[in-house]
Backbone as a ProteinNet text record, in pm:
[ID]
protein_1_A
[PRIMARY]
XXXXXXXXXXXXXXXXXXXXXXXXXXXXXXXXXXXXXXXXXXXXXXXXXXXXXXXXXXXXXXXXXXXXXXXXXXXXXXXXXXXXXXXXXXXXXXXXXXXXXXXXXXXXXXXXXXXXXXXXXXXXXXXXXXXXXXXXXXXXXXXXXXXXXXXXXXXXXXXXXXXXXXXXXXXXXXXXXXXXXXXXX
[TERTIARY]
82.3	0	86.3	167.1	276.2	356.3	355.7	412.8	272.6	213.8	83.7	71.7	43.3	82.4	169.4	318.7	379.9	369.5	331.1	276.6	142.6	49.9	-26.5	-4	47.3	132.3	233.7	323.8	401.6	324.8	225.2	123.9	25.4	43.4	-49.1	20.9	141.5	187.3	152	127.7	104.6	217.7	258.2	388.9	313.8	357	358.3	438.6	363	359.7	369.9	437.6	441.7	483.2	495.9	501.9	402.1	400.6	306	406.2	322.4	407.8	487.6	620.1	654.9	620.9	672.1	570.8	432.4	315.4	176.2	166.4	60	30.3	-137.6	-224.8	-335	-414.9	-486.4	-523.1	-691.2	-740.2	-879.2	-797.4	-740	-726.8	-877.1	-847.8	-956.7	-904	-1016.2	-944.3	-1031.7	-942.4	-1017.7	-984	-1046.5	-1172.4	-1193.7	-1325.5	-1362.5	-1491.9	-1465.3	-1548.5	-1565	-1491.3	-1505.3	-1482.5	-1533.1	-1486.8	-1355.4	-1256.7	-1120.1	-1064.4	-1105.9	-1038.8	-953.2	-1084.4	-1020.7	-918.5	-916.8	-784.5	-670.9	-660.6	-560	-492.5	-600	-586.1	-520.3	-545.7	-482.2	-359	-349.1	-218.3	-97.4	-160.9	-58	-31.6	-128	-105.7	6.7	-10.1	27.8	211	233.1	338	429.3	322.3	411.6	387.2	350.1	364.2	274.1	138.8	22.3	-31.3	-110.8	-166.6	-306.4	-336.9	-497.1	-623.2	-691.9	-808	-908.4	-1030.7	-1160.5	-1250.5	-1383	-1506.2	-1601.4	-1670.6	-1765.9	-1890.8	-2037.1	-2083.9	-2068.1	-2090.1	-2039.6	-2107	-2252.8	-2317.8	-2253.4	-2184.9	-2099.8	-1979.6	-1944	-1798.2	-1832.1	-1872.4	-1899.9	-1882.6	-1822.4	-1743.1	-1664.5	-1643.5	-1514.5	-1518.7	-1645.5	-1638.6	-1581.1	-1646.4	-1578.6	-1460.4	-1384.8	-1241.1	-1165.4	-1198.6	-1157.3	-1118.3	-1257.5	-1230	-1157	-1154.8	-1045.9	-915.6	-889.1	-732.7	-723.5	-841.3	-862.8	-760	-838.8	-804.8	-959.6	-1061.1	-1186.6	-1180.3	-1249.6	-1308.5	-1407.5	-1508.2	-1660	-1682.6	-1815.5	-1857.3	-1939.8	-1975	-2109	-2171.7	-2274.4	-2382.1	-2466.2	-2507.3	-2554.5	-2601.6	-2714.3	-2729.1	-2697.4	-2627.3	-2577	-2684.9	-2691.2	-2810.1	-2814.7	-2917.2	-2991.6	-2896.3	-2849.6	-2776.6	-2841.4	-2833	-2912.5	-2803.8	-2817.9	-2764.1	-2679	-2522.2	-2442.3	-2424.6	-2401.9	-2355.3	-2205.8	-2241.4	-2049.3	-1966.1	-2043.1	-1906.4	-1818.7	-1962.7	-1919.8	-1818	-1871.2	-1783.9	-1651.8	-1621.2	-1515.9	-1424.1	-1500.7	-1425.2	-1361.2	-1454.3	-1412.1	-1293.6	-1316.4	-1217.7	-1083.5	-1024.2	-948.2	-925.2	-991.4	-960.8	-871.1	-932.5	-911.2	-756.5	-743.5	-633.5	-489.1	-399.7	-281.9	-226.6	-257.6	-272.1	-347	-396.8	-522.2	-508.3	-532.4	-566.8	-669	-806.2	-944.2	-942.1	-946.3	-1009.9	-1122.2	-1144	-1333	-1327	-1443.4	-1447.1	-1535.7	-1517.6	-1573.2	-1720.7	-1680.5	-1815.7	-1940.9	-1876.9	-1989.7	-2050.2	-1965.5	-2053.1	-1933	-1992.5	-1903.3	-1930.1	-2062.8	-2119.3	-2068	-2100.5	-2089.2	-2163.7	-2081.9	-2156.4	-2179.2	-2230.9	-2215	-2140.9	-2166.2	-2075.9	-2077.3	-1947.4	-1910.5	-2008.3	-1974.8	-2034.9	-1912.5	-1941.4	-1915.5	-1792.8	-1885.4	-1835.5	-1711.5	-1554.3	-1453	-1360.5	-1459.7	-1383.8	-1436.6	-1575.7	-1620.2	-1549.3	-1507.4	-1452.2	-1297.4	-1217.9	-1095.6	-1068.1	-1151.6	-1149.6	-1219.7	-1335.7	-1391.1	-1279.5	-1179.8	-1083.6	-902.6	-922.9	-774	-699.3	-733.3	-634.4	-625.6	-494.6	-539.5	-618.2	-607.5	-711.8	-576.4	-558.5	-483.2	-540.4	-471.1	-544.4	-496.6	-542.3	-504.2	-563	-478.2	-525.4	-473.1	-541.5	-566.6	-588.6	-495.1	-490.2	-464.6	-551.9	-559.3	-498.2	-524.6	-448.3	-312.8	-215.4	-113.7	-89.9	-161	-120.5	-45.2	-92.3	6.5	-88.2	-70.3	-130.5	-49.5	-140.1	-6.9	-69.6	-6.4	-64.1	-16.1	-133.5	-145	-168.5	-242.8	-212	-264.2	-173.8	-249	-294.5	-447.7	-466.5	-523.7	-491	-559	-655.9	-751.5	-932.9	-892.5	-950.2	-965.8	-1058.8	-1197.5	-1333.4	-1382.2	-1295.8	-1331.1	-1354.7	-1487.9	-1463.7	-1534.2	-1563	-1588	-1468.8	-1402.7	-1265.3	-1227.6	-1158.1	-1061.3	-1097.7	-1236.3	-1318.2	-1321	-1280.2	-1285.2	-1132.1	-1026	-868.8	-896.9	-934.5	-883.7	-984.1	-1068.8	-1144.7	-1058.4	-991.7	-854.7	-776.3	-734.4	-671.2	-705	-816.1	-857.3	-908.6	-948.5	-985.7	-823.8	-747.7	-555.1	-584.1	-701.5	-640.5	-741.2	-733.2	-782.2	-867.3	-971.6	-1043.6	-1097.8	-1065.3	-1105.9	-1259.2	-1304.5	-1447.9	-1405	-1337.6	-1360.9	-1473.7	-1594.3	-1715.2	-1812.3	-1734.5	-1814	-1701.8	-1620.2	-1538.1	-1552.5	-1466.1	-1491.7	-1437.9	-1579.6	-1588.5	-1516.6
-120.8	0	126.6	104.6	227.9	259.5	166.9	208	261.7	222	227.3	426.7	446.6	596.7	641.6	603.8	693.8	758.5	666.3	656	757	757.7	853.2	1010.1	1000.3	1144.1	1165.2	1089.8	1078.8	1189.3	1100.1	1128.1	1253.7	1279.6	1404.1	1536.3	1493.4	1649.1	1675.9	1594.4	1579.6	1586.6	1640.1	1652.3	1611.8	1609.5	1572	1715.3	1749.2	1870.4	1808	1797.8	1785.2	1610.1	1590.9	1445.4	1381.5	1283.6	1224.7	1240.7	1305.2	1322	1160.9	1168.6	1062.5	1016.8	850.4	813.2	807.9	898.8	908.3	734	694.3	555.8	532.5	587.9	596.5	767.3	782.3	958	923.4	1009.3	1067.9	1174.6	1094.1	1209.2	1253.1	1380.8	1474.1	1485.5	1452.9	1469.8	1638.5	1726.4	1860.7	1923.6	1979	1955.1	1861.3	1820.1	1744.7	1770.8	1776.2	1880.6	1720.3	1603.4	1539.3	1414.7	1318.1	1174.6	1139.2	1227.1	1206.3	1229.5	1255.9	1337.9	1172.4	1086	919.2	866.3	924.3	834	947.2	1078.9	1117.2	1153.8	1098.8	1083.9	962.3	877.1	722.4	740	754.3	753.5	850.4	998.5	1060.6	964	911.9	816.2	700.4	646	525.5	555.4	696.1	770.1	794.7	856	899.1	800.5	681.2	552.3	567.4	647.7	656.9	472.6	465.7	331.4	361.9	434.1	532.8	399.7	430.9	351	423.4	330.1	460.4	296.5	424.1	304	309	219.2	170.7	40.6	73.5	-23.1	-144.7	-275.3	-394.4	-441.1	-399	-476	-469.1	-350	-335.3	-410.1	-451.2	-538.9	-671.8	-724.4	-877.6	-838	-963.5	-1001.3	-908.2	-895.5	-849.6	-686.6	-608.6	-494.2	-501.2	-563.8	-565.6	-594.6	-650.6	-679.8	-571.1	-491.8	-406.1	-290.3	-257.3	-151.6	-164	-307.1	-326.6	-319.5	-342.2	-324.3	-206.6	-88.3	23.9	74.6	22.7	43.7	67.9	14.5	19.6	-106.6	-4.1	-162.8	-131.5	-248.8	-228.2	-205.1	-161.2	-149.2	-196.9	-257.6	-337.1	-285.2	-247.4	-135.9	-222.9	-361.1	-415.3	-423.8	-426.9	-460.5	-611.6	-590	-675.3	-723.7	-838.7	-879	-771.4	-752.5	-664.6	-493	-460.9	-346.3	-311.5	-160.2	-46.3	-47.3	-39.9	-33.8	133.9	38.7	147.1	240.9	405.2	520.1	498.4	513.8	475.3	607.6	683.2	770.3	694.2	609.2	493.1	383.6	305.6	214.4	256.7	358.6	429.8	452.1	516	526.4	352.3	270.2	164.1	100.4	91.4	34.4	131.6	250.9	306.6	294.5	237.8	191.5	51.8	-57.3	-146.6	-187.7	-86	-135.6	-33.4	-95.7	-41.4	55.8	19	94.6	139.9	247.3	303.2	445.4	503.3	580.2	606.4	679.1	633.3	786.5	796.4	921.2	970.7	1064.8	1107.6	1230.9	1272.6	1374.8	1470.7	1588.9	1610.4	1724.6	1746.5	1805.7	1667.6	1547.9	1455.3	1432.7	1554.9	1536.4	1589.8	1599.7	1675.1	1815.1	1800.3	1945	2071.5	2215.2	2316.4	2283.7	2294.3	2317	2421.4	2478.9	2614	2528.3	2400.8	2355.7	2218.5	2191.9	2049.4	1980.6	1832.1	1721.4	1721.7	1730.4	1733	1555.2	1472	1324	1350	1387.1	1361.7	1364	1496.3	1551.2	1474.5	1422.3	1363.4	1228.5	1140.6	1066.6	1049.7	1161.3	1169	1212.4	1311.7	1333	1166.5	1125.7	957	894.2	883.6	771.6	818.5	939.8	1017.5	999.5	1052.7	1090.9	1192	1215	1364.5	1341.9	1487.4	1510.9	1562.7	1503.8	1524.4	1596.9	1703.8	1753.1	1668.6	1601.8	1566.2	1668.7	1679.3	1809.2	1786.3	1812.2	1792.7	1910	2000.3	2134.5	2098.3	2147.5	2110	2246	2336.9	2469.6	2453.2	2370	2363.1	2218.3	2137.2	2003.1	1964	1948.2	1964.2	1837.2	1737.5	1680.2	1670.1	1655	1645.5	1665.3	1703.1	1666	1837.5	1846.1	2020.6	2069.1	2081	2082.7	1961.2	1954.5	1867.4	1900.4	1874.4	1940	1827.6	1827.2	1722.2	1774.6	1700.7	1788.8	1812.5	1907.2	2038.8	2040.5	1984.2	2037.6	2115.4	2290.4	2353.1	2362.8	2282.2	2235.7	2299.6	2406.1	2516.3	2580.1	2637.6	2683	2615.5	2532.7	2402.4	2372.1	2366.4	2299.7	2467.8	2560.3	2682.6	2691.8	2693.6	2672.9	2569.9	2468.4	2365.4	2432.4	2459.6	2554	2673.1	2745.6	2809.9	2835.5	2681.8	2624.3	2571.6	2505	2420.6	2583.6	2713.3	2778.7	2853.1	2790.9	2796.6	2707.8	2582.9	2463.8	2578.3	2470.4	2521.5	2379.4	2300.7	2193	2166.9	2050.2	2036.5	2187.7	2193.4	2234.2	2352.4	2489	2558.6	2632.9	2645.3	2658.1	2593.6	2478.9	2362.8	2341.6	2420	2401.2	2491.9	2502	2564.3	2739.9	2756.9	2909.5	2946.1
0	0	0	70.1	54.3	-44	-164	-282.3	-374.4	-359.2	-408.2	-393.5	-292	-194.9	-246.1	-239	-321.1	-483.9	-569.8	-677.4	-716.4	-607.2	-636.7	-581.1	-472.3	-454.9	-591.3	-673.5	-698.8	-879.1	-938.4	-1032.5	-1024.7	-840.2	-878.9	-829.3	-788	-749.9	-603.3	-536.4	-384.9	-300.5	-188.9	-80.7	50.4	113.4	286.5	393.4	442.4	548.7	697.2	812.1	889.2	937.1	1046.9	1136.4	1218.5	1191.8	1314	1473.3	1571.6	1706.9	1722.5	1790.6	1822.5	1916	1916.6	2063.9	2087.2	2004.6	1997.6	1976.7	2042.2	1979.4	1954.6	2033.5	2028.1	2048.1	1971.6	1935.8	1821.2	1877.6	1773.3	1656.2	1529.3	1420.2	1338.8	1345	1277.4	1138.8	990.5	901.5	880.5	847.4	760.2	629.5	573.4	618.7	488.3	495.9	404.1	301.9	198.6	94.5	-21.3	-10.9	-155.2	-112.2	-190.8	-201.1	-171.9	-296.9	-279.3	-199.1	-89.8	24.8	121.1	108	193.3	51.9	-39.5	-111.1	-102	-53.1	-50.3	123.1	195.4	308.5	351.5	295.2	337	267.1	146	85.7	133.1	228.6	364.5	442	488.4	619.2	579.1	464.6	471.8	462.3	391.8	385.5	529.4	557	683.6	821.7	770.4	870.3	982	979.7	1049.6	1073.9	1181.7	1156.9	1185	1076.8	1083.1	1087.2	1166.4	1108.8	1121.4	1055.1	1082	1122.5	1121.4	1170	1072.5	1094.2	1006.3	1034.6	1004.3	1092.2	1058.1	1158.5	1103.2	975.7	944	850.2	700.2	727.6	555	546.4	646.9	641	614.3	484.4	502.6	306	307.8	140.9	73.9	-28	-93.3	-64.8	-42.4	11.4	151.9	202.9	344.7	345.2	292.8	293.2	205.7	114.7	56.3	180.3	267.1	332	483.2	525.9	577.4	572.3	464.9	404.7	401.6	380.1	442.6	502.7	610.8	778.6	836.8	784.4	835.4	984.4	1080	1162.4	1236.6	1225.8	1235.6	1358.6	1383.7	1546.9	1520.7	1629.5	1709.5	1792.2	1751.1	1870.9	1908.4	1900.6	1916.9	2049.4	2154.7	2300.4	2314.3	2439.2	2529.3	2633.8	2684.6	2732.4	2885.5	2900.5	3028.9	3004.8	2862	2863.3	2751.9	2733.9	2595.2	2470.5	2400.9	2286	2220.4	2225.5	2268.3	2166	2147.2	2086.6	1986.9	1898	1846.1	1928.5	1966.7	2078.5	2180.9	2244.8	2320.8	2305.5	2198.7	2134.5	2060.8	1996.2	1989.5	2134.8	2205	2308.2	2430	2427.5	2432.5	2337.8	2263	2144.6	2171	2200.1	2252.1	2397.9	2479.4	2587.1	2604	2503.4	2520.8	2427.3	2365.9	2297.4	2339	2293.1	2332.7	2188.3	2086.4	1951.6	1888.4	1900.5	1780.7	1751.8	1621.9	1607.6	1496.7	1568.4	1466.8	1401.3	1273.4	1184.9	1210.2	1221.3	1217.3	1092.8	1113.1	999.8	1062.7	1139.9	1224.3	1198.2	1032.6	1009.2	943.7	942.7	880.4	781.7	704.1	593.2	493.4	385.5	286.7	212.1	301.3	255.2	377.3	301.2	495.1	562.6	672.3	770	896.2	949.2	1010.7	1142.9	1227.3	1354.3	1345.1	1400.7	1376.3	1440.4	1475	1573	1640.2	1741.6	1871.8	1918.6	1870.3	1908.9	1945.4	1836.4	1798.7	1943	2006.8	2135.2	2254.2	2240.3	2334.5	2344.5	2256.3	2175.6	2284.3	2219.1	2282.2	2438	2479.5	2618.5	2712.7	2661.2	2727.8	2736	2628.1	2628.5	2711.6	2685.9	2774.9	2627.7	2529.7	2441.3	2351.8	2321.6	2242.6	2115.9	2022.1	1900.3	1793.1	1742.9	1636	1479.4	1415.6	1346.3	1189.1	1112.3	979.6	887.7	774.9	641.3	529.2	443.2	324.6	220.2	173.4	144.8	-4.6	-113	-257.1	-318.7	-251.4	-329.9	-334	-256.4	-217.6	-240.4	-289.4	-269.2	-143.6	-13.4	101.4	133.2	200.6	301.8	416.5	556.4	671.8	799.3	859.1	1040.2	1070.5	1153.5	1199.7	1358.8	1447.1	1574.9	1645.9	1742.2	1869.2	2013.9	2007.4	2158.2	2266.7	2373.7	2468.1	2566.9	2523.2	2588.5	2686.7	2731.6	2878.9	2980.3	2852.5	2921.9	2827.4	2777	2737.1	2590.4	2581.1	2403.9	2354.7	2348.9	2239.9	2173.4	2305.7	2288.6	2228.5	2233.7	2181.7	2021.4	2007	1868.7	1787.7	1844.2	1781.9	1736.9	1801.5	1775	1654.7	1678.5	1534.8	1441.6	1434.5	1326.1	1272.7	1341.6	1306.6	1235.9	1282.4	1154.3	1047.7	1057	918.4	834	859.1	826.9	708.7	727.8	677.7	589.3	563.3	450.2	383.7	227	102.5	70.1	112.1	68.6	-84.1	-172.3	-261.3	-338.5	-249.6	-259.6	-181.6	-183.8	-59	-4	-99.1	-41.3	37.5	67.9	139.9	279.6	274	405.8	518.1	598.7	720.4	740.8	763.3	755.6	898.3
[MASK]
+++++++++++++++++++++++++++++++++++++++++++++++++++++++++++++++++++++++++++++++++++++++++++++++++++++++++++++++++++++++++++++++++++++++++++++++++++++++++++++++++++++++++++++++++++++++++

């Protein structure tokens, strides 16, 4: 996959901006912003570059046959919201945040406006997400005016997540998104 990555950075005039922190092993990366389809093939192909071990989520019912194995190789991995006997049926904030509990390696992508269209305020999860589990929020970007992809600030929840979700707005307000009318004002 990583030659694969180089090859398409290589074909489109794509560079790499920044490092993954050292030592980071588990983190909520934020990709921004996100305006297009292409945004997960030029996002994985940073990652796979700069030796990220990104994964994202996805519900389990799509992970079954050659799609499902496609988006594993991803780095997709499913959740199960499923109820547990005499228990409610869990939030993927939840199960995200479990799945970062339980492991000693992760780092899950979100996309924190949800969509690919504007949006006037994010979802919230990413932070709820990383503060539930005790890890930071890593910023991933994807800047098309510049062909830059790369890693941009890191903050570790406070509490104060307006503040905080206003700083990384900040910055993503610095990228240039495929679409920049659909990005973050």
């Amino acid at each position: 996959m990583k030659l694969l990555a180089r090859f398409i950075f290589w074909i489109s005039g794509w560079k790499i901006s920044g490092q993954w922190p050292v030592g980071l092993k588990k983190a909520v990366l934020i990709a921004i912003p996100h305006t297009s389809n292409w945004d997960l093939l030029y996002a994985r192909a940073a990652f796979y570059l700069m030796g990220v071990p990104v994964r994202f989520t996805i519900k389990k019912e799509v992970m079954v046959g050659p799609l499902g194995w496609l988006i594993k190789a991803l780095g997709g991995i499913s959740i199960d919201r499923n109820r547990m006997p005499g228990r409610r049926k869990q939030t993927y904030t939840e199960a995200m945040i479990q799945m970062l509990k339980d492991r000693d390696e992760l780092v899950i992508m979100v996309t924190p406006e949800g969509t690919r269209k504007y949006v006037p305020r994010w979802k919230s999860g990413f932070y709820h997400i990383a503060q539930g589990a005790g890890v930071p929020v890593v910023v991933g970007f994807l800047d098309y005016k510049r062909k830059l992809a790369g890693i941009g600030p890191v903050i570790v929840p406070n509490g104060n997540m307006n503040e905080q979700i206003e700083e990384l707005k900040a910055f993503g307000r610095t990228i240039t998104g495929k679409y920049p009318d659909q990005g973050i004002r």
